[in-house]
C-alpha positions as CSV (number, residue, x, y, z in Angstrom):
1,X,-25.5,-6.6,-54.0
2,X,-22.3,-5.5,-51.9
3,X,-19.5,-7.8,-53.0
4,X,-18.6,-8.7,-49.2
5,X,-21.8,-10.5,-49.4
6,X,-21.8,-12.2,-52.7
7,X,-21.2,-15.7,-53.0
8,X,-18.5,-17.3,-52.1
9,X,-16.0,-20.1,-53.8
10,X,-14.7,-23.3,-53.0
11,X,-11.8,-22.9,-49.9
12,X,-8.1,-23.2,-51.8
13,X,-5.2,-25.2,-49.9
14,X,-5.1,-22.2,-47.6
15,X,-8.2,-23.6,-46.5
16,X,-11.2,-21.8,-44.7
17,X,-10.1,-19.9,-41.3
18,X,-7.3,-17.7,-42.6
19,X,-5.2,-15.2,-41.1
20,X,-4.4,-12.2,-43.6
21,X,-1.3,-10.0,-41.5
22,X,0.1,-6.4,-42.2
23,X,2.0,-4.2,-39.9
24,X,3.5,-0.5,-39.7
25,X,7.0,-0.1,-40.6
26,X,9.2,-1.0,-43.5
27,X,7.0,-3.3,-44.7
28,X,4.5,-1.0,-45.5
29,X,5.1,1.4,-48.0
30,X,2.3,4.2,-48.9
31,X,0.5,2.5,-45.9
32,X,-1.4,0.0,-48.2
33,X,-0.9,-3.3,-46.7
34,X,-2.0,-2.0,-43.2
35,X,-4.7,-0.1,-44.8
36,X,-6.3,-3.1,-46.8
37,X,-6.3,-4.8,-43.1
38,X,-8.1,-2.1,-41.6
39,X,-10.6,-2.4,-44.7
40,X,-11.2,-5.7,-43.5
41,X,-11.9,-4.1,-39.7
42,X,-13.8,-2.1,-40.6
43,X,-16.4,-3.8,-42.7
44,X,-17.8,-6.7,-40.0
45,X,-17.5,-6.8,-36.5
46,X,-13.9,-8.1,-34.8
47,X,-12.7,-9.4,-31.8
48,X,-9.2,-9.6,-29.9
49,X,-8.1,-13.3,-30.0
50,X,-4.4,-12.3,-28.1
51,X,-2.2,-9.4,-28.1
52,X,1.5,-9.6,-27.1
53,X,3.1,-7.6,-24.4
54,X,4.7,-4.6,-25.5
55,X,7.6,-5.0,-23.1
56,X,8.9,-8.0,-24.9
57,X,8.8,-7.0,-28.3
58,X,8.9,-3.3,-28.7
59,X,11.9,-0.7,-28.3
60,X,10.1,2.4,-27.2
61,X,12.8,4.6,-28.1
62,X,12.1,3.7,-31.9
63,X,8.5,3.2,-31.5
64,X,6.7,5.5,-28.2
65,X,4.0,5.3,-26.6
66,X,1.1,8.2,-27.6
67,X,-1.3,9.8,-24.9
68,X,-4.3,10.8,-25.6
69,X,-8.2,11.9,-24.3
70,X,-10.4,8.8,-23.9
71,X,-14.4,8.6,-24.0
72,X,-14.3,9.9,-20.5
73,X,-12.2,12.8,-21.4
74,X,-9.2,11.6,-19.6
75,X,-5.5,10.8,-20.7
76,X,-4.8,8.1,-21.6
77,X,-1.5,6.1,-22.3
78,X,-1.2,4.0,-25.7
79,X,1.1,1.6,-26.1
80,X,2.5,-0.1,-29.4
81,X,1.0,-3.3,-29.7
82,X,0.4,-6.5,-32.0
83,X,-3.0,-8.3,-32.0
84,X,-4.6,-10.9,-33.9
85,X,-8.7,-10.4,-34.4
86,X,-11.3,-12.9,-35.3
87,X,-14.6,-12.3,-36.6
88,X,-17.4,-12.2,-34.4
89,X,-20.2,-14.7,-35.6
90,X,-23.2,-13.1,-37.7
91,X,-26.5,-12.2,-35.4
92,X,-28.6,-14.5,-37.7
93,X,-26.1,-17.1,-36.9
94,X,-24.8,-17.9,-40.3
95,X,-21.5,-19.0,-40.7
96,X,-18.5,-17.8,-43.2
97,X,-17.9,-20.6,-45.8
98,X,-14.5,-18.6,-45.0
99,X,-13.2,-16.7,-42.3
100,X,-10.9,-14.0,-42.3
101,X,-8.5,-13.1,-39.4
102,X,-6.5,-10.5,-39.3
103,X,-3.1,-9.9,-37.8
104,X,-2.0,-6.6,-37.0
105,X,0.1,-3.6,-35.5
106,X,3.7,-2.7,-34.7
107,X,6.7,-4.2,-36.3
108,X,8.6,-5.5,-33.3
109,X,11.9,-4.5,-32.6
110,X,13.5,-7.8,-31.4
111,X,12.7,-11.2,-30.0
112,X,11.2,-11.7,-33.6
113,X,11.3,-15.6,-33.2
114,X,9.7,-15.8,-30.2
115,X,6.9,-12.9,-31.1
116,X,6.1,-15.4,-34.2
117,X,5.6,-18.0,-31.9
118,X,3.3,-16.7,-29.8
119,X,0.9,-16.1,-32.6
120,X,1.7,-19.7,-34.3
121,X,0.6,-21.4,-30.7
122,X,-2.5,-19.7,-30.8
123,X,-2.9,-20.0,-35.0
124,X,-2.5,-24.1,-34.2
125,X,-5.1,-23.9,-31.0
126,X,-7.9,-21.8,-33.1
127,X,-7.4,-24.3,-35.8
128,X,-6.3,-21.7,-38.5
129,X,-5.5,-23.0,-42.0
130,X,-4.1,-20.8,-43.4
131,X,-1.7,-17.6,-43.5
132,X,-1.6,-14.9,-46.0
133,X,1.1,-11.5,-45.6
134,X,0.7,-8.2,-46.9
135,X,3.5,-5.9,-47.8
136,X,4.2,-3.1,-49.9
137,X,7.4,-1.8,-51.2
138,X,8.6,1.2,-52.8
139,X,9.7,1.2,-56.4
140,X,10.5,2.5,-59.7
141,X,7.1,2.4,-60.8
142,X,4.7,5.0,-62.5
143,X,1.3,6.2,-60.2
144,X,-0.8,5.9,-63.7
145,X,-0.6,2.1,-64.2
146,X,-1.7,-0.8,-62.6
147,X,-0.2,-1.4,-59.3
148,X,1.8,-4.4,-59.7
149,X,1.3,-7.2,-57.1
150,X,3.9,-9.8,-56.9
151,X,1.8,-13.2,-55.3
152,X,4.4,-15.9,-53.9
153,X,4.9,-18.7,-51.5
154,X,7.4,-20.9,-50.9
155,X,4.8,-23.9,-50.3
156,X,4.9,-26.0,-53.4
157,X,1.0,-27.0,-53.1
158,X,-0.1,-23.2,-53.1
159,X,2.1,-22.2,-55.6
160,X,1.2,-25.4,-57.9
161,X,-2.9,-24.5,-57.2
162,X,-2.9,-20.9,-57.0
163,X,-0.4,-20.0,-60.0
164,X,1.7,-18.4,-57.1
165,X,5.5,-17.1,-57.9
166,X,8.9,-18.5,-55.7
167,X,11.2,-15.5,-54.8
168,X,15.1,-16.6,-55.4
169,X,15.5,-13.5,-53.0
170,X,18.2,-13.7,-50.5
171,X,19.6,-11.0,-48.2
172,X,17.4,-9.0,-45.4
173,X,14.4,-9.1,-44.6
174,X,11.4,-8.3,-42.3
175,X,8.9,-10.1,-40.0
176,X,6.7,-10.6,-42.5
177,X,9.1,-13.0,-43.5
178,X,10.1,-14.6,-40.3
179,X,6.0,-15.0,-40.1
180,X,5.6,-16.7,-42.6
181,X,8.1,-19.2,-42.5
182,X,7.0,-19.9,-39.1
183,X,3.4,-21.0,-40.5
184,X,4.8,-23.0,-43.0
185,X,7.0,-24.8,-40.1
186,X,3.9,-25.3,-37.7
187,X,2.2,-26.7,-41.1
188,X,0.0,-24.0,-41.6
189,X,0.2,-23.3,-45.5
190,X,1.5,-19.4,-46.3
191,X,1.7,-16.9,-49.1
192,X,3.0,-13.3,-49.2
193,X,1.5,-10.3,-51.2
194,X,3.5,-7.3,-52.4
195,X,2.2,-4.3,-53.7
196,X,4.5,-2.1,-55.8
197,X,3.8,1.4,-54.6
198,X,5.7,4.5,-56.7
199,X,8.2,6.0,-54.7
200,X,7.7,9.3,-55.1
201,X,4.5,9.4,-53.6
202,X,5.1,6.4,-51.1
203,X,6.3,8.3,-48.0
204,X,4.1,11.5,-48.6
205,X,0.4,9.7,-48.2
206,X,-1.3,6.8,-47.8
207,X,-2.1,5.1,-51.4
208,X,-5.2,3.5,-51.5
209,X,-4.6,2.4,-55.4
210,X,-2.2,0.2,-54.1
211,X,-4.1,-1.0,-50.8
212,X,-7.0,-1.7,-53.9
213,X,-5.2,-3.8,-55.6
214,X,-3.6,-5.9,-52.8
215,X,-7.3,-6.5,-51.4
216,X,-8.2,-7.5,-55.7
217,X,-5.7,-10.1,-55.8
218,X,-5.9,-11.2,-52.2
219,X,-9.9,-12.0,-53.0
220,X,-8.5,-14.3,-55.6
221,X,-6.1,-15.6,-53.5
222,X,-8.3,-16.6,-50.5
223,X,-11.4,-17.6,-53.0
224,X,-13.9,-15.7,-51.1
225,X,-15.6,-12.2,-51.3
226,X,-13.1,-9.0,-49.4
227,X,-14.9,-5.3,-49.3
228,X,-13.4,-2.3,-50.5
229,X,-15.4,0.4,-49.1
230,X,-14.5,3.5,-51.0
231,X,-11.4,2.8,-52.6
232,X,-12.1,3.0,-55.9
233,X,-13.6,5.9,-55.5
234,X,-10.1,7.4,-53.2
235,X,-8.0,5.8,-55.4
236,X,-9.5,7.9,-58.1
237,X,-8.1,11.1,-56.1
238,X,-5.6,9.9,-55.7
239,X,-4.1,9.3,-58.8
240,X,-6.0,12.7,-59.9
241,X,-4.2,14.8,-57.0
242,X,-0.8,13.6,-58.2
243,X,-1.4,14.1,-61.8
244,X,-2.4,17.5,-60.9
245,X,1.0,18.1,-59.0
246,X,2.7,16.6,-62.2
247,X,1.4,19.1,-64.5
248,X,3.0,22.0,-62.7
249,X,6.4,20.1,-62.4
250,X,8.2,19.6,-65.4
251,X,11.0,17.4,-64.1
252,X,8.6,15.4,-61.9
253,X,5.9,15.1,-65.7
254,X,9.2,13.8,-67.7
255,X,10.4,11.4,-64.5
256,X,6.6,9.8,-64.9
257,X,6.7,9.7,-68.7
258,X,10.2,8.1,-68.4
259,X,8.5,5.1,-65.9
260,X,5.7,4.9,-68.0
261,X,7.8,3.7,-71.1
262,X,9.7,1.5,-68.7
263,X,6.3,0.2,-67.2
264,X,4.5,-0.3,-70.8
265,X,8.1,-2.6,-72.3
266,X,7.8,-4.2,-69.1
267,X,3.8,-5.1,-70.2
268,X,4.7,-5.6,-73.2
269,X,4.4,-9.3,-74.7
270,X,8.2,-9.4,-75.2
271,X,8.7,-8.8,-71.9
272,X,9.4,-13.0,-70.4
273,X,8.4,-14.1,-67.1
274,X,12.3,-14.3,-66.2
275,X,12.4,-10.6,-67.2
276,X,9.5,-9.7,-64.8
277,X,11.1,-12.2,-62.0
278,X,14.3,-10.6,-62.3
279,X,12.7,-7.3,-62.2
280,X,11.0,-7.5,-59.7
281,X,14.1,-9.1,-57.2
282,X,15.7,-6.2,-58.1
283,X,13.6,-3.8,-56.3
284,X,14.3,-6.4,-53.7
285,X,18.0,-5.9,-53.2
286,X,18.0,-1.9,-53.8
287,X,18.5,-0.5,-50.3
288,X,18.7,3.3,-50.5
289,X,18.0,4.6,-46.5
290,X,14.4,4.3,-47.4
291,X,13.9,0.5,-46.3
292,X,14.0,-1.3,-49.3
293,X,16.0,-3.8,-47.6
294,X,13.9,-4.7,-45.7
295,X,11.4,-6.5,-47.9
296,X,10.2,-10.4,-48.4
């Protein structure tokens, strides 16, 4: 049986209609949190809830509008956009024991308090329950481990129930941020996902590995059933295509074995929690041009 339609658990605190958001940009490295969201398009049937109006939100100069050839073989314009989704009720009329919503699009390029807004309003009318961000940074980190997935919230229930992590982060940040403390201020209970995504492959392709493992953890987090399609298999290729470009570069196959030590002391069980905390913040406050500042 396909595990989207296994069984599913008891609802956590983030309760049973739960919006899981990603968006292009910074926040996004190796396109993984934005792919696992269009993994959960793609496996059931979604429909538009609200999108904002491009004109508020978006600079056009940083983000422009595409054309392109409709069904009807005519041009089309395409403008940048943000839209939450809800899942379309089952023909057979069963319901979800939990539903899914997804949030999606465009990092805006101002007016960020009032874009989260707009989507609270609408979160507090659908009566949503919960809010979950995914991000993905990149890091210091070999492609032949585990992706690592840091799981935090700054709502003391969640993080007491779900084993969650409190970032001492402070600096930058992006609106994946300014989301989620707008749930937790309209009383809608949120938690933040991060996958750890090596940087030398990050802004080259898309990494489903990484989009994998944000969709394993965020099954555990939301206590209900997510699909995965095809990415083990693509994440498979993935790591095979890379370690076949390593084995023809001898400075990139001695950078790897050099992160894999790191990563393996790091797994080791010397390594303490405050090591891994402290760790991890660090990838936090690195800002190299690349957009690392711009995380959490």
């Amino acid at each position: 049986m396909d595990r989207e339609v296994e069984k599913t658990e008891a609802p956590t605190t983030l309760g049973r209609r739960i919006i899981v958001a990603a968006f292009d940009g910074w926040n996004d490295a190796g396109e993984a949190a934005t792919g696992a969201v269009s993994q959960l398009l793609a496996a059931r049937d979604y429909e538009p809830v609200v999108s904002v109006d491009p004109e508020l939100y978006f600079d056009y100069q940083y983000t422009r509008p595409t054309v392109g050839v409709d069904g009807d073989g005519r041009r089309r314009l395409r403008w940048p956009e943000a839209t939450l989704h809800r899942p379309v009720p089952r023909a057979d009329g069963a319901a979800d024991a939990i539903e899914l919503w997804v949030l999606t699009g465009v990092e805006p390029a101002r007016a960020w308090q009032a874009f989260a807004a707009e989507f609270m309003d609408v979160a507090l009318r659908e009566d949503v329950t919960g809010f979950v961000t995914l991000g993905a940074m990149m890091a210091d980190v070999p492609h032949t481990r585990p992706i690592s997935i840091f799981a935090g919230s700054d709502n003391d229930a969640l993080r007491g129930e779900l084993r969650l992590e409190r970032s001492s982060y402070e600096g930058p940040v992006g609106v994946l941020s300014v989301l989620g403390d707008a749930a937790e201020r309209a009383g809608i209970p949120s938690a933040s996902l991060w996958a750890s995504v090596p940087h030398y492959v990050a802004g080259h392709t898309p990494s489903p590995k990484a989009t994998l493992a944000l969709l394993d953890r965020l099954e555990e987090l939301v206590a209900a059933p997510v699909p995965r399609g095809t990415l083990a298999a693509d994440a498979a290729t993935w790591e095979a295509t890379i370690d076949a470009a390593a084995a023809d570069d001898d400075d990139m196959r001695e950078y790897i074995r050099q992160l894999e030590q790191a990563r393996d002391t790091w797994d080791s069980p010397e390594a303490s929690g405050d090591a891994i905390a402290q760790a991890f913040e660090s990838y936090l406050r690195r800002s190299d041009g690349r957009g690392r500042d711009d995380r959490r």
